[in-house]
C-alpha positions in Angstrom: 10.4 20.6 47.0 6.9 20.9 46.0 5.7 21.8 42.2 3.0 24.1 41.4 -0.4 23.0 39.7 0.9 25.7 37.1 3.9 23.6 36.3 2.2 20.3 36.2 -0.2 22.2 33.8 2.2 23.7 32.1 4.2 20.3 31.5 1.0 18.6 30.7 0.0 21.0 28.1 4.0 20.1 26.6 3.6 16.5 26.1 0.2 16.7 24.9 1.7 19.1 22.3 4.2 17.1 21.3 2.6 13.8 20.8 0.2 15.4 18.3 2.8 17.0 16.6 4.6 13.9 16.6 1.3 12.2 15.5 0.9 14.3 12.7 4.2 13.3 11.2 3.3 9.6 11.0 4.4 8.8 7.3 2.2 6.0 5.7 3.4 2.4 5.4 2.8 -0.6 3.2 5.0 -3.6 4.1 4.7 -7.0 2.5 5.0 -9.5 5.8 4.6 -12.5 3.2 4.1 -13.5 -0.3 3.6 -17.0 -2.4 4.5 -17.5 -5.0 8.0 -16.6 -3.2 9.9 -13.4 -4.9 12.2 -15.0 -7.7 9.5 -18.3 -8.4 8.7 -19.0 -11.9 4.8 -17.6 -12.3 2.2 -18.1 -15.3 -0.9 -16.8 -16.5 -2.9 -19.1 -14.1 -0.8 -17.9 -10.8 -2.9 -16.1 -7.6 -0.5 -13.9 -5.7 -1.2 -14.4 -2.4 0.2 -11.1 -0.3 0.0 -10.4 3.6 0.7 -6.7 3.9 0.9 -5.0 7.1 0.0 -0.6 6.5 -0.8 2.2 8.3 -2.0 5.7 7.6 -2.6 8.6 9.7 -5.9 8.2 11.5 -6.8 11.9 11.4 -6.2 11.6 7.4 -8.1 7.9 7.2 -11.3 9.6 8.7 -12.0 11.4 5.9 -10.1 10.4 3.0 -10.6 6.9 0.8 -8.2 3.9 0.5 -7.2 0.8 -0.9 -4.4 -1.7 -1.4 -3.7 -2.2 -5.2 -0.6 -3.9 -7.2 0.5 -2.4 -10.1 3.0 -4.2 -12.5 6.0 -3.1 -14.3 4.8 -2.5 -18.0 6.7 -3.0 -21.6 6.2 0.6 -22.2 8.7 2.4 -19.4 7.3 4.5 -16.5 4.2 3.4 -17.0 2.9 0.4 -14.5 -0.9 -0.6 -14.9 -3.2 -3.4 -13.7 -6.0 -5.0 -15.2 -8.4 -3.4 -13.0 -11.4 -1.7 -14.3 -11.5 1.0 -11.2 -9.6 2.5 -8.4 -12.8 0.5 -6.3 -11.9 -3.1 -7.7 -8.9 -2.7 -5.3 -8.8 -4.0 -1.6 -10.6 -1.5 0.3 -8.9 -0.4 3.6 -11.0 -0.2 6.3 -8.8 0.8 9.4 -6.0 3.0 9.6 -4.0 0.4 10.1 -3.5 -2.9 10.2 -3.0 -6.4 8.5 -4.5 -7.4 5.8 -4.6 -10.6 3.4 -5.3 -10.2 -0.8 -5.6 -12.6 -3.2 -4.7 -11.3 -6.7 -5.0 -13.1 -9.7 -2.7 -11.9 -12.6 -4.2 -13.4 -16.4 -5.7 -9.9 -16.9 -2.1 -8.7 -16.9 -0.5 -11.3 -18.5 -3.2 -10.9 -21.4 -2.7 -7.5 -22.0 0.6 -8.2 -24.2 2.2 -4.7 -22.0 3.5 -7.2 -19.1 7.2 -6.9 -18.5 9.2 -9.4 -18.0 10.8 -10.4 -15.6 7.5 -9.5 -14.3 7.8 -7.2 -11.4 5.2 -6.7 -9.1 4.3 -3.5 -6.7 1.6 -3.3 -3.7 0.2 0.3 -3.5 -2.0 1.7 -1.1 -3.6 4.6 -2.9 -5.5 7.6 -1.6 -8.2 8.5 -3.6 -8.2 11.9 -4.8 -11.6 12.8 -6.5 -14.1 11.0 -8.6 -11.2 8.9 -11.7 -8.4 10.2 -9.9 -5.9 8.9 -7.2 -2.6 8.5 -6.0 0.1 6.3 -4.0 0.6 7.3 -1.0 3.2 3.9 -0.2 4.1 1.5 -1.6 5.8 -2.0 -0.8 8.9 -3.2 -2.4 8.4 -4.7 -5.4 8.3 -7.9 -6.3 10.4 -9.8 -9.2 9.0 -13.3 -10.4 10.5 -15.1 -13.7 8.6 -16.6 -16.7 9.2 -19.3 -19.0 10.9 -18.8 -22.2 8.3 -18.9 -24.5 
């Protein structure tokens, strides 16, 4: 039984199909691999988050859009999570469409603003920018809860 250069074509032409189909399906991800302080530590105005976070976004998208790793923290006024950061740009820039990467993020601008919620939860974003002051989470880890003394 023999199979004609038509069907091998023809078969070739369905896989191909499929895997960029399949390709352009791939859902961004934002994972936390590992954290210190460890979720559930007591923190304070001096503590450094220190976050591995494994992500990945669809390399056709990557290309041409913008990117970076941000956290955002649970405020006192509900809904309504902010960061001390001045600009979308002060985040971690993404530079591959995916891979691990290691941040460092102080939190005394936070814990200064007097709108930090406490217990103090934490999420890492990645966010797509969408146009010159505006963006938008694309994924996002899940979040992070640290304690605080009583004051």
């Amino acid at each position: 039984m023999s199979i004609s250069r038509g069907c091998v074509w023809l078969l070739f032409l369905m896989c191909m199909t499929w895997s960029v189909v399949n390709a352009a399906k791939t859902e961004p991800h934002l994972t936390i691999t590992s954290i210190t302080p460890s979720p559930g530590a007591t923190i304070t105005r001096s503590t450094v988050l220190k976050v591995t976070l494994d992500y990945s976004i669809d390399r056709t998208k990557w290309i041409r859009d913008t990117y970076y790793i941000l956290p955002l923290f649970d405020s006192t006024e509900s809904g309504h999570p902010f960061n001390a950061l001045d600009r979308l740009v002060d985040g971690f820039p993404i530079k591959e469409a995916s891979g691990v990467v290691e941040y460092e993020y102080g939190i005394k601008g936070e814990w200064d603003a007097g709108q930090l919620a406490k217990p103090v939860v934490v999420r890492f974003c990645l966010m797509k920018r969408e146009g010159r002051g505006a963006s938008r989470s694309i994924a996002q880890a899940e979040p992070v809860t640290y304690q605080t003394d009583p004051e």
